[in-house]
NUMILO-728307 format. One line per field, with one value per residue (C-alpha): residue number from 1; residue in one letter; x, y, z. Coordinates in steps of 0.1 Angstrom, whole numbers, plus 5000, padded with zeros to 4 digits. Layout:
BEGIN
i = (NUM/...)
aa = (a/...)
u = (X/...)
v = (Y/...)
w = (Z/...)
This chain:
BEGIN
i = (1/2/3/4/5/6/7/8/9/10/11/12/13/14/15/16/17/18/19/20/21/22/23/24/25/26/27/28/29/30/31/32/33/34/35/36/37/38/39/40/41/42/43/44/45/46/47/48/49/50/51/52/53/54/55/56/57/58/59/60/61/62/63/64/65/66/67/68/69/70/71/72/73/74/75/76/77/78/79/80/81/82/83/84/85/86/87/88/89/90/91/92/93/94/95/96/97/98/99/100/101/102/103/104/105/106/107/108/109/110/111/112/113/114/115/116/117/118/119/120/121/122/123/124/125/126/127/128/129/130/131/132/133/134/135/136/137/138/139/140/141/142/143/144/145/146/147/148/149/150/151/152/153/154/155/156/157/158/159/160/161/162/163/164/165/166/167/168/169/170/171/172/173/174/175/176/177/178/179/180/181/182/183/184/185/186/187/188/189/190/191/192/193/194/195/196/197/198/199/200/201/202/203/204/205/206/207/208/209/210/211/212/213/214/215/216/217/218/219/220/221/222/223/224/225/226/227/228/229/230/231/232/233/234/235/236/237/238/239/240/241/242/243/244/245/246/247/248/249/250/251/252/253/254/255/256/257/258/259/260/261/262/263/264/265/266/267/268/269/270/271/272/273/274/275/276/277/278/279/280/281/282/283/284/285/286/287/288/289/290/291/292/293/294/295/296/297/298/299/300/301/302/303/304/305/306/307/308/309/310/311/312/313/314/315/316/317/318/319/320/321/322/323/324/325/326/327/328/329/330/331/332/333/334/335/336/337/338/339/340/341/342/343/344/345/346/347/348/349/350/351/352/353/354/355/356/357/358/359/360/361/362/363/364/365/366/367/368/369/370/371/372/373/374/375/376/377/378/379/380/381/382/383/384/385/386/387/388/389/390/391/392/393/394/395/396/397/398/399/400/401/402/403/404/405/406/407/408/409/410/411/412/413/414/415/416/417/418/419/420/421/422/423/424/425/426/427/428/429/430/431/432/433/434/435/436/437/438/439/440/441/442/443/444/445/446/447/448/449/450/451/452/453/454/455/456/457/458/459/460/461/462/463/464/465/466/467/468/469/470/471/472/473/474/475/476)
aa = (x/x/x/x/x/x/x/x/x/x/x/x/x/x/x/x/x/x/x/x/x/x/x/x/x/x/x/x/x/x/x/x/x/x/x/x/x/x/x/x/x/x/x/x/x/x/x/x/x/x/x/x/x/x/x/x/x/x/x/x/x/x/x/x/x/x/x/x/x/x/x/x/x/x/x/x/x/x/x/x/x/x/x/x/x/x/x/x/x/x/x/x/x/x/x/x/x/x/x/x/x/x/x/x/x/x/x/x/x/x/x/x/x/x/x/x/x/x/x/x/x/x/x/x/x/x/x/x/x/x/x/x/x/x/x/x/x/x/x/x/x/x/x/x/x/x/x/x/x/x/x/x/x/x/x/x/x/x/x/x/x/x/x/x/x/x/x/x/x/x/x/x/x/x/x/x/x/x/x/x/x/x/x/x/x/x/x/x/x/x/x/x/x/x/x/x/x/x/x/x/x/x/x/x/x/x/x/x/x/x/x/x/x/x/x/x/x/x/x/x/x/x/x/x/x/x/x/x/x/x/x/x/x/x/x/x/x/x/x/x/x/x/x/x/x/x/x/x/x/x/x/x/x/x/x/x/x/x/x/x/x/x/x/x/x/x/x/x/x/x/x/x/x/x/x/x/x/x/x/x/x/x/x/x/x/x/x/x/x/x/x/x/x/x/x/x/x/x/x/x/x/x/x/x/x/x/x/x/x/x/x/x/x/x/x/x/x/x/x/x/x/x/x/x/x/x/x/x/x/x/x/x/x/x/x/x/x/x/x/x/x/x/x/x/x/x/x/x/x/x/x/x/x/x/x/x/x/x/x/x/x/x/x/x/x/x/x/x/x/x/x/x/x/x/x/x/x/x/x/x/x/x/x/x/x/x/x/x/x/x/x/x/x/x/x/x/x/x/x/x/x/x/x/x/x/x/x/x/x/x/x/x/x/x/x/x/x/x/x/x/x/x/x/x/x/x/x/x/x/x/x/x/x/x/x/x/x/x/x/x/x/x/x/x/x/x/x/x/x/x/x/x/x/x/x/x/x/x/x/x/x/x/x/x/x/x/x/x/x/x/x/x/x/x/x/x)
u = (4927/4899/4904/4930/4954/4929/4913/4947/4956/4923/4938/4970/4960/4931/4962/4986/4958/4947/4986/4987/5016/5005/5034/5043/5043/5063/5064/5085/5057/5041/5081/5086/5049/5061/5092/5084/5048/5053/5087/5105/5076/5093/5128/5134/5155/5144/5158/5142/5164/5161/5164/5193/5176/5139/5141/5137/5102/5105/5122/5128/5121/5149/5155/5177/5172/5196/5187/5195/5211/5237/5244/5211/5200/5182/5144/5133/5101/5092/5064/5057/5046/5031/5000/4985/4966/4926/4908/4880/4875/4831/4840/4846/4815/4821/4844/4825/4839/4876/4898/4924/4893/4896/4861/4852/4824/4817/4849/4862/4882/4878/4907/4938/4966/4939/4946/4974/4992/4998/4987/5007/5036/5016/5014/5049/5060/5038/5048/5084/5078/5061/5091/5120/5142/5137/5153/5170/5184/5153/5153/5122/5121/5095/5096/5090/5079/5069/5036/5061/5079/5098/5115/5124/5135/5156/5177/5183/5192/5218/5228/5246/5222/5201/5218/5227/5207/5181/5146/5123/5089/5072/5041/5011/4977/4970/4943/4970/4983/5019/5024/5052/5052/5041/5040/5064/5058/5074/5061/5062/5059/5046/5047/5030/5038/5018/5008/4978/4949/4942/4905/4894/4868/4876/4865/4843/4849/4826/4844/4830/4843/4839/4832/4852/4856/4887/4908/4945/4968/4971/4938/4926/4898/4880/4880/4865/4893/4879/4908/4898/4865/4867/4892/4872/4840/4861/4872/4836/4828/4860/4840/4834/4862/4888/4907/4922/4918/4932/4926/4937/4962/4985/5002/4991/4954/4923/4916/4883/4875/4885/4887/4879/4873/4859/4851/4822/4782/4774/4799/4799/4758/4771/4791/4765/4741/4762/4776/4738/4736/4772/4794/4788/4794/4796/4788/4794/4780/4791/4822/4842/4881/4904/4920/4944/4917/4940/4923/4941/4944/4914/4935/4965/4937/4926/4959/4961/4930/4944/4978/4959/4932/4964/4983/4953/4960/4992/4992/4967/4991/5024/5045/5025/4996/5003/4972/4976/4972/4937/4944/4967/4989/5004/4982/4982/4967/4969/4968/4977/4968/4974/4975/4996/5009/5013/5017/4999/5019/5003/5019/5008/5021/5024/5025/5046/5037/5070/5079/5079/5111/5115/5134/5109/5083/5104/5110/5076/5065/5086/5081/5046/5052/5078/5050/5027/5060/5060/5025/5026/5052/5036/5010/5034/5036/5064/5065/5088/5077/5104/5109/5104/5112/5108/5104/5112/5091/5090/5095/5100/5122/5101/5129/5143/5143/5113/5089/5097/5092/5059/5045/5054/5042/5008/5000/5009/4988/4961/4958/4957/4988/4981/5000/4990/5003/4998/4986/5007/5042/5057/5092/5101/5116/5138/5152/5158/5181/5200/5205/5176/5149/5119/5082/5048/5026/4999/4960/4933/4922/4938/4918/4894/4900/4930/4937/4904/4880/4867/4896/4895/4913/4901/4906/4901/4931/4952/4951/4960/4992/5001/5003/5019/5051/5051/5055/5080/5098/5101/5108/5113)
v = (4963/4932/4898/4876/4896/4911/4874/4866/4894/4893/4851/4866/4886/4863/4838/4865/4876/4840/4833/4851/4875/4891/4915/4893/4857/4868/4870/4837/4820/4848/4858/4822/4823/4854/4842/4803/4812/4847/4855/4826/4814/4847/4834/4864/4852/4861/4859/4855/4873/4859/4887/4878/4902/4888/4852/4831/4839/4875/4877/4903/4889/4907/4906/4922/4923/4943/4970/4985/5015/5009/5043/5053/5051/5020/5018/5003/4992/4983/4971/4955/4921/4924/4930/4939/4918/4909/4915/4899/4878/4880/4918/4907/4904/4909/4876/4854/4859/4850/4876/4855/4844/4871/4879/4903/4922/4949/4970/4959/4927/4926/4906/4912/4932/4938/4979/4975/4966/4929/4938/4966/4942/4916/4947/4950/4917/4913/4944/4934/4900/4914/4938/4915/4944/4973/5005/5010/4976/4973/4965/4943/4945/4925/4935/4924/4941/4976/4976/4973/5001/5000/4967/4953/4983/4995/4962/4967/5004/4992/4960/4990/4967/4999/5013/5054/5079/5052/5061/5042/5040/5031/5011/5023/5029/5063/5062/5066/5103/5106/5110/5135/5138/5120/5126/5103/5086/5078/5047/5045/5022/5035/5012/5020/4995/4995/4971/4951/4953/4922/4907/4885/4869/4852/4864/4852/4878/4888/4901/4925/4943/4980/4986/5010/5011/5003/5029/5040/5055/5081/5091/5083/5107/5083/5056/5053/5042/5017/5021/5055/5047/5020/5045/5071/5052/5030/5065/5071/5037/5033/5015/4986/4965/4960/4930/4929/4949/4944/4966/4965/4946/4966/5002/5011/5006/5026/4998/4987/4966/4969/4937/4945/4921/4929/4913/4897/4896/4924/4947/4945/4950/4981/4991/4986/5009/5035/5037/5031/5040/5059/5030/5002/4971/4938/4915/4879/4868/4831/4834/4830/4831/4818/4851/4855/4876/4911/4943/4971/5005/5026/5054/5041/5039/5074/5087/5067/5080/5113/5111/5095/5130/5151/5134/5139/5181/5182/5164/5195/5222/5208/5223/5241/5232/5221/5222/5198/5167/5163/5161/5190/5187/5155/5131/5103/5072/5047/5014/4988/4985/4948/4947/4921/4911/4945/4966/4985/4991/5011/5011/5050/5059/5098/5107/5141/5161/5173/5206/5192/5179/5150/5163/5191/5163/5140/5173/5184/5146/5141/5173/5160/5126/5138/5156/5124/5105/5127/5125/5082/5086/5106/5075/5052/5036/5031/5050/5045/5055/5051/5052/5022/5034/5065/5064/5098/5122/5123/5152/5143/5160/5183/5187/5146/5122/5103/5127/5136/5100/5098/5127/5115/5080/5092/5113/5084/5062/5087/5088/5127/5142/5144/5148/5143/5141/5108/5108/5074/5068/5047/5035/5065/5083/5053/5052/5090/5088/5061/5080/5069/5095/5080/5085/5071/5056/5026/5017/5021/5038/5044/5069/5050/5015/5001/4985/4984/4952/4948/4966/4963/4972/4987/4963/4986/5008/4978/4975/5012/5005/4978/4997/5025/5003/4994/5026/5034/5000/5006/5049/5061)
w = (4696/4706/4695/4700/4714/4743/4751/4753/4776/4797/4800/4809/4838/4853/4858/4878/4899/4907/4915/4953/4966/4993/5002/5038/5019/4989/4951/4941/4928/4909/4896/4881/4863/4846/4835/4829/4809/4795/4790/4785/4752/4738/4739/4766/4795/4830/4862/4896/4922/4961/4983/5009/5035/5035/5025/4995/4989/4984/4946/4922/4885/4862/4825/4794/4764/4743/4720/4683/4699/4723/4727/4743/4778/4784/4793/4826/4826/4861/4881/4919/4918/4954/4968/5002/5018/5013/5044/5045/5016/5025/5016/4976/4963/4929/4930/4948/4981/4971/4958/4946/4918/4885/4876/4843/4842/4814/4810/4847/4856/4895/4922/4947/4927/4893/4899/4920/4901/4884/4846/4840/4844/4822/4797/4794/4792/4764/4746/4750/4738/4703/4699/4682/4686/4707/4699/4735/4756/4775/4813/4824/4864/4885/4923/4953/4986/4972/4994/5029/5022/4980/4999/4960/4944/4976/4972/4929/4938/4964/4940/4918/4890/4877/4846/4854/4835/4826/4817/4841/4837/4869/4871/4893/4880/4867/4845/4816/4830/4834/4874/4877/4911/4945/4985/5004/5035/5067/5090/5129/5156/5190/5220/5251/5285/5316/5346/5331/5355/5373/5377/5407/5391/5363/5331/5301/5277/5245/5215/5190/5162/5155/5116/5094/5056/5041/5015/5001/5030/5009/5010/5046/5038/5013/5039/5077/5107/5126/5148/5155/5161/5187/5206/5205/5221/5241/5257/5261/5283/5306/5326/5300/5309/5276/5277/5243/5212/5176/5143/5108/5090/5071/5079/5044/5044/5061/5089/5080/5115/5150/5172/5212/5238/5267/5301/5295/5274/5302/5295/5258/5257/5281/5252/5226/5242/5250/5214/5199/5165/5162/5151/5135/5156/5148/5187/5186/5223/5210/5208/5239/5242/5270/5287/5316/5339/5331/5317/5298/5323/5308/5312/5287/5259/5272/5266/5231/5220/5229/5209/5177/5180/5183/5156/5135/5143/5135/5100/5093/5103/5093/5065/5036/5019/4984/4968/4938/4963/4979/5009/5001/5035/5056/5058/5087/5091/5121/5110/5130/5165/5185/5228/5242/5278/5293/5264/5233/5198/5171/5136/5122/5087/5078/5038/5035/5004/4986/4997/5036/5045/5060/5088/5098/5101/5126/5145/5153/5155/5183/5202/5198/5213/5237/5255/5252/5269/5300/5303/5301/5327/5353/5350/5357/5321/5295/5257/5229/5197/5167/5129/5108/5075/5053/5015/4996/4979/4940/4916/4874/4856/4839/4809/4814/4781/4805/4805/4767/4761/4775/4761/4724/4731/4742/4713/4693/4704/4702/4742/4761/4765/4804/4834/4868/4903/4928/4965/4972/4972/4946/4936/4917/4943/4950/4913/4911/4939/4917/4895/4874/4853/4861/4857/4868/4844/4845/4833/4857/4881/4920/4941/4961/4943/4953/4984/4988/4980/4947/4929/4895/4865/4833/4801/4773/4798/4798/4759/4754/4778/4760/4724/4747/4757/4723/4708/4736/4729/4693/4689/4721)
């Protein structure tokens, strides 16, 4: 392609990624710049959608445009408009230090949401706005909340708004394969309660942060948990005196840093020396922080550390191994770990390949922590540990218009005729149990790049999807 047409693109995208929607503060503002600035020039009327469950900010962008064949099942062309969150902004060095600020280099255009997953809805906007009249009526679908659990395409799907039978091509990046199937994932919330331990002196605690390296849920493998990490040491110094502790920031990333404070410069240099060179650790002896002169029981973190090691074991050992996904079993990732008056809550998220049912992994999960229950209990503290949410598993139809589709685009654009499976979970499952025949298909890469800092997407990837939709917009 080159010229006009990819400046314009590259343009295109730098302005999505540089509008922000992290996944907690919405997509409104990003929704309305796709339908006032790309859309709407093309004379294609978009809607923006608030959700009435999360709040104004949180909008699906929707629009139809009909096609020369009435008679065929429409094509939905969707794509999540959200993004995790940063982390550390220091962390993007190839934008400066601020995510939010697109920067090309070479084939790669780095920033929040470049691979996962802004352009490939920038792709098909633009390949719908160059089609005057698309062979099938054509529905353009922008959501919101994918990244906290397919929160967007759960509310179309119970709207009764998706057409039946549709063919709905799913945007994720997959270095141009066809995804035809993907693991699920189920999220939990485990909440530990115990008498906080009460210091006479009173306390000038030193906080320090135990280093990880952040990576895809779906590959916890590629990454380094600092959440792990600080348990396991902390485990090893239950003499050091925690009084708070805080890791990660979102259920479905590798937690890259692990907050602990402890009760005072002594007991963190303590710390420091037994852990030497095992972790890294980041000590800030400045930085002092009014506490209430409690310490967590070293024994709850002990038994914390304990259910995190055995949850580890039996991800390994449950169901199957399929060995298409690497990691080719249940994977598990804790996530999100925050201490507060008298209590611990970890947010762990398990991805379920598709032959394990969802109900054999609740039932071993909960023998598990039933054991883990009676243990906290004997010890005189409180456990609860309960489901969040569960998103389903994904399987094409191998003989579905879709896939056919696909197939014959690609080898019309001169692209492999490849198929491929995907480690995360994506909105396909959600849309075949509408009723829907769905695939996975985006530019770019995902294993070890997204939701990671310093994601980037592939430009000369994003112009071969854009003459992809076209070919799907205008023969498909």
């Amino acid at each position: 392609m080159g010229g006009p047409i990819e400046s314009a693109l590259i343009e295109q995208c730098r302005r999505l990624i540089a509008t922000p929607s992290v996944t907690t503060e919405g997509t409104r503002a990003v929704a309305e710049l796709c339908a006032r600035e790309i859309l709407g020039p093309a004379g294609i009327d978009a809607q923006t959608v608030a959700s009435p469950r999360h709040g104004p900010s949180q909008v699906n962008l929707r629009a139809q445009v009909p096609g020369a064949d009435p008679s065929l099942p429409p094509l939905v062309l969707s794509t999540h408009l959200d993004t995790v969150s940063p982390g550390d902004p220091a962390l993007w060095t190839e934008c400066g230090g601020d995510p939010f600020n697109p920067t090309a280099a070479g084939d790669r255009l780095y920033g929040l949401g470049a691979a996962d997953v802004k352009p490939d809805f920038l792709v098909k906007a633009m390949a719908l706005a160059a089609t005057p009249t698309p062979r099938r009526t054509v529905y353009l679908i922008g959501t919101f909340g994918e990244e906290r659990g397919l929160l967007g395409a759960k509310e179309l799907a119970d709207s009764g708004t998706l057409p039946p039978g549709g063919l709905a091509f799913v945007g994720e990046p997959s270095g141009l394969a066809v995804i035809s199937s993907h693991k699920g994932l189920a999220v939990f919330d485990l909440a530990i309660g115990f008498e906080p331990v009460r210091e006479h002196a009173p306390l000038a605690p030193a906080r320090l942060a135990v280093i990880g390296r952040a990576a895809h849920s779906s590959t916890p493998h590629l990454g380094d948990n600092a959440i792990v990490r600080a348990l396991e040491r902390l485990v090893q110094c239950p003499g050091a005196g925690v009084v708070s502790i805080r890791g990660g920031d979102a259920v479905n990333k590798v937690p890259a840093r692990c907050e602990v404070t402890l009760a005072g410069a002594v007991a963190a240099q303590k710390f420091l020396s037994a852990v030497k060179n095992a972790i890294a650790v980041e000590m800030s002896p400045s930085d002092r922080v009014a506490e209430d002169g409690t310490l967590i029981p070293p024994a709850t973190l002990a038994l914390l550390a304990q259910f995190v090691r055995e949850l580890d074991g039996f991800a390994a050992n449950a169901g199957p191994p399929e060995p298409d996904y690497a990691p080719p079993t249940l994977t598990c990732n804790p996530a999100v770990l925050r201490s507060e008056a008298g209590g611990l809550r970890l947010q762990f998220e398990l991805r379920l390949p598709p032959r394990l049912a969802l109900g054999e992994l609740r039932q071993g999960l909960y023998q598990l922590a039933d054991t883990f229950a009676d243990s906290a209990l004997r010890s005189g503290f409180r456990w609860s540990l309960h489901e969040e949410r569960a998103n389903p598993a994904f399987r094409a139809n191998v003989e579905g218009a879709a896939l056919a589709a696909a197939m014959e685009a690609l080898g019309r654009c001169g692209l492999p005729r490849r198929t491929a499976i995907k480690m995360g979970c994506t909105e396909a499952g959600v849309y075949a149990a509408a009723g829907l025949d769905p695939v996975v298909f985006g530019p770019g890469p995902s294993i070890g790049v997204i939701h990671a800092p310093n994601e980037y997407a592939v430009i000369s990837e994003l112009a071969a999807a854009l003459n992809f939709y076209r070919e799907l917009l205008v023969r498909a």
